[in-house]
Every structure is written in structure tokens, then in C-alpha cells.
TIVO-2410 file (N, C-alpha, C; in nm, 3 decimals):
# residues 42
REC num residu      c1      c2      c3 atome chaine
REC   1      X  -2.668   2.179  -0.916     N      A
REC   1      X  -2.528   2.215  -0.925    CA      A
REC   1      X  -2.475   2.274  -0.794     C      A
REC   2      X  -2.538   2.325  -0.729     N      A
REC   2      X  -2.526   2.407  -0.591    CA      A
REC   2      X  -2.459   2.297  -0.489     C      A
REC   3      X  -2.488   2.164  -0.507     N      A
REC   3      X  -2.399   2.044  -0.394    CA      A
REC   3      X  -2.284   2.040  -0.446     C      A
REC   4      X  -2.244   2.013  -0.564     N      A
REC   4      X  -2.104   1.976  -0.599    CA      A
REC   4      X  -2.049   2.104  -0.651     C      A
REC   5      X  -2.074   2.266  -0.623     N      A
REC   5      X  -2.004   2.396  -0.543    CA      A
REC   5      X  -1.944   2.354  -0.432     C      A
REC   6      X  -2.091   2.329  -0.349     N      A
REC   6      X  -2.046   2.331  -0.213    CA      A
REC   6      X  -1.940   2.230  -0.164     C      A
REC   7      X  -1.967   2.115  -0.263     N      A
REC   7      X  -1.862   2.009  -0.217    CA      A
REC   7      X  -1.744   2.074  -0.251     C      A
REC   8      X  -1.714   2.069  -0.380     N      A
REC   8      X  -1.583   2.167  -0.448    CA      A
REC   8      X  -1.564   2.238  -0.304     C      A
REC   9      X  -1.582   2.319  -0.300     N      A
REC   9      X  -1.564   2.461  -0.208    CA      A
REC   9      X  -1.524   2.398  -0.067     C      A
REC  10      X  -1.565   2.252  -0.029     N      A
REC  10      X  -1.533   2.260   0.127    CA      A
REC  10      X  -1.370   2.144   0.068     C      A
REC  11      X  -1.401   2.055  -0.021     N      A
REC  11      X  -1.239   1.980  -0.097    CA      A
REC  11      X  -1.139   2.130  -0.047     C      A
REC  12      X  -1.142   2.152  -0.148     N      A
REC  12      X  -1.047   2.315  -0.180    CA      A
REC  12      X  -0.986   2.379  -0.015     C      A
REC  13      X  -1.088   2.419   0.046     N      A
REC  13      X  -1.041   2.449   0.194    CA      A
REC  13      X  -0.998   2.320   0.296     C      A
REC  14      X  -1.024   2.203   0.271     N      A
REC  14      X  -0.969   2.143   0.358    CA      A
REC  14      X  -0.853   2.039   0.264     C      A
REC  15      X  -0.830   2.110   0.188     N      A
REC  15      X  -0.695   2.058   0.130    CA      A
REC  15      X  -0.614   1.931   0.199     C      A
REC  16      X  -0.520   2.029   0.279     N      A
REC  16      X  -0.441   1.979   0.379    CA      A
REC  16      X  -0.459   1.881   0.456     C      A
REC  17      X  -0.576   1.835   0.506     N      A
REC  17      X  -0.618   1.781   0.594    CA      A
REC  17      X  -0.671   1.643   0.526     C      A
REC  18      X  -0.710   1.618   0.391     N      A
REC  18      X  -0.801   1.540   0.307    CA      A
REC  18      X  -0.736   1.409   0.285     C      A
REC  19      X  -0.600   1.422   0.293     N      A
REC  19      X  -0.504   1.308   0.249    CA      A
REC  19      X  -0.501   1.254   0.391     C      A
REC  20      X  -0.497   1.326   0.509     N      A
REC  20      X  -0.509   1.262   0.603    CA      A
REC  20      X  -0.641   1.201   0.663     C      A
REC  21      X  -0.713   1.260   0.640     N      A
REC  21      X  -0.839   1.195   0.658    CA      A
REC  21      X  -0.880   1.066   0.559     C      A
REC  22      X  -0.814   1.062   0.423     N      A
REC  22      X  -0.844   0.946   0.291    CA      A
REC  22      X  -0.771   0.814   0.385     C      A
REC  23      X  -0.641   0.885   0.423     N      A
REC  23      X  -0.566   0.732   0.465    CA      A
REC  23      X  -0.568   0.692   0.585     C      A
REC  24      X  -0.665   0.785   0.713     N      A
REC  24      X  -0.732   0.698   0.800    CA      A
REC  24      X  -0.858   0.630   0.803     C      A
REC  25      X  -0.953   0.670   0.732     N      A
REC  25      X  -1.074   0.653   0.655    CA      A
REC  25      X  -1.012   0.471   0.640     C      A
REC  26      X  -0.918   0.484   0.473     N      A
REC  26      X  -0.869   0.401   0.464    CA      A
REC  26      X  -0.837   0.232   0.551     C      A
REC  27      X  -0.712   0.334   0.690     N      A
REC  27      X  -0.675   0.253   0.751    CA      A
REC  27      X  -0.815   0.198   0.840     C      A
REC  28      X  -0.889   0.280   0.864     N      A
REC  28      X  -1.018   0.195   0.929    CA      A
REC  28      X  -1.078   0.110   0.856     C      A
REC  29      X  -1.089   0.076   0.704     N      A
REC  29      X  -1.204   0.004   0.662    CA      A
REC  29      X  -1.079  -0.152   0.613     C      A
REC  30      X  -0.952  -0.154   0.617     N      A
REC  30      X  -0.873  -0.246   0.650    CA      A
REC  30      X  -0.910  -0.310   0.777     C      A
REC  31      X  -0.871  -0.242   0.903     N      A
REC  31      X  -0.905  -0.319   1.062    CA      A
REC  31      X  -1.048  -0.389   1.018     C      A
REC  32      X  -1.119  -0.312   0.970     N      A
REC  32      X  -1.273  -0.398   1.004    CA      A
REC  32      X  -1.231  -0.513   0.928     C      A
REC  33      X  -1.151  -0.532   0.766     N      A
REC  33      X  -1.219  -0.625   0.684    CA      A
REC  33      X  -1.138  -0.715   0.732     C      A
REC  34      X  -0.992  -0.675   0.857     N      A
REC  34      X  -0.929  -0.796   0.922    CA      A
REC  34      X  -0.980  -0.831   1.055     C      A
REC  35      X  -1.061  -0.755   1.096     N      A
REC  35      X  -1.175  -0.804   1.186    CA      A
REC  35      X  -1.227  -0.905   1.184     C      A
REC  36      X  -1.299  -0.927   1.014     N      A
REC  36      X  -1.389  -0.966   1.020    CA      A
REC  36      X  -1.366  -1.130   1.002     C      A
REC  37      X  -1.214  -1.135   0.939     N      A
REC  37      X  -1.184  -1.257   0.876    CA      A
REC  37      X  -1.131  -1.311   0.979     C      A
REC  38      X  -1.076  -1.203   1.108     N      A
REC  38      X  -1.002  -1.300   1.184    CA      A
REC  38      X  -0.997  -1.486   1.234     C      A
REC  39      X  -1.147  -1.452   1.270     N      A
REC  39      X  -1.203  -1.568   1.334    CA      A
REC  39      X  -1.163  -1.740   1.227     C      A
REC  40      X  -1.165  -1.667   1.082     N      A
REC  40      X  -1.125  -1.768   0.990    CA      A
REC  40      X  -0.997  -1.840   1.017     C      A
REC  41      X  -0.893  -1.752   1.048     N      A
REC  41      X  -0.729  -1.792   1.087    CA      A
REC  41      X  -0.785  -1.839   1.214     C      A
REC  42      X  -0.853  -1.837   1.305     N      A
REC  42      X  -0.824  -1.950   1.450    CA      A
REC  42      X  -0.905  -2.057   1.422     C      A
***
């Protein structure tokens, strides 16, 4: 139980910051998966 405290506990303090980190997280794993297909469109 002591990891998902600690997880809880670091969520909670980095509040603010979490939504921004979800939707660059996000926006990075988009670029790769249009990375990857590019080569398909040429």
C-alpha cells in the first residue's frame, strides 16, 4: 500500500502541473504514431 500513498501523495502536489504534462505526454505519442506512418503517404 505504501506505492500508491506515495503515488497519491506526489498526484496531489503536482496537481497543477499534471494536465500539462498528460497533454504533452499525449502530444508526443501522436508525433511518433505520425512518424511512423509517414513513409506510408509518400
Amino acid at each position: 500500500m505504501t506505492f500508491y500513498k506515495t503515488v497519491k501523495a506526489i498526484a496531489v502536489r503536482s496537481q497543477d502541473t499534471l494536465v500539462h504534462d498528460a497533454v504533452g505526454a499525449a502530444a508526443l505519442i501522436v508525433m511518433l504514431i505520425v512518424g511512423l506512418h509517414l513513409p506510408a503517404f509518400v
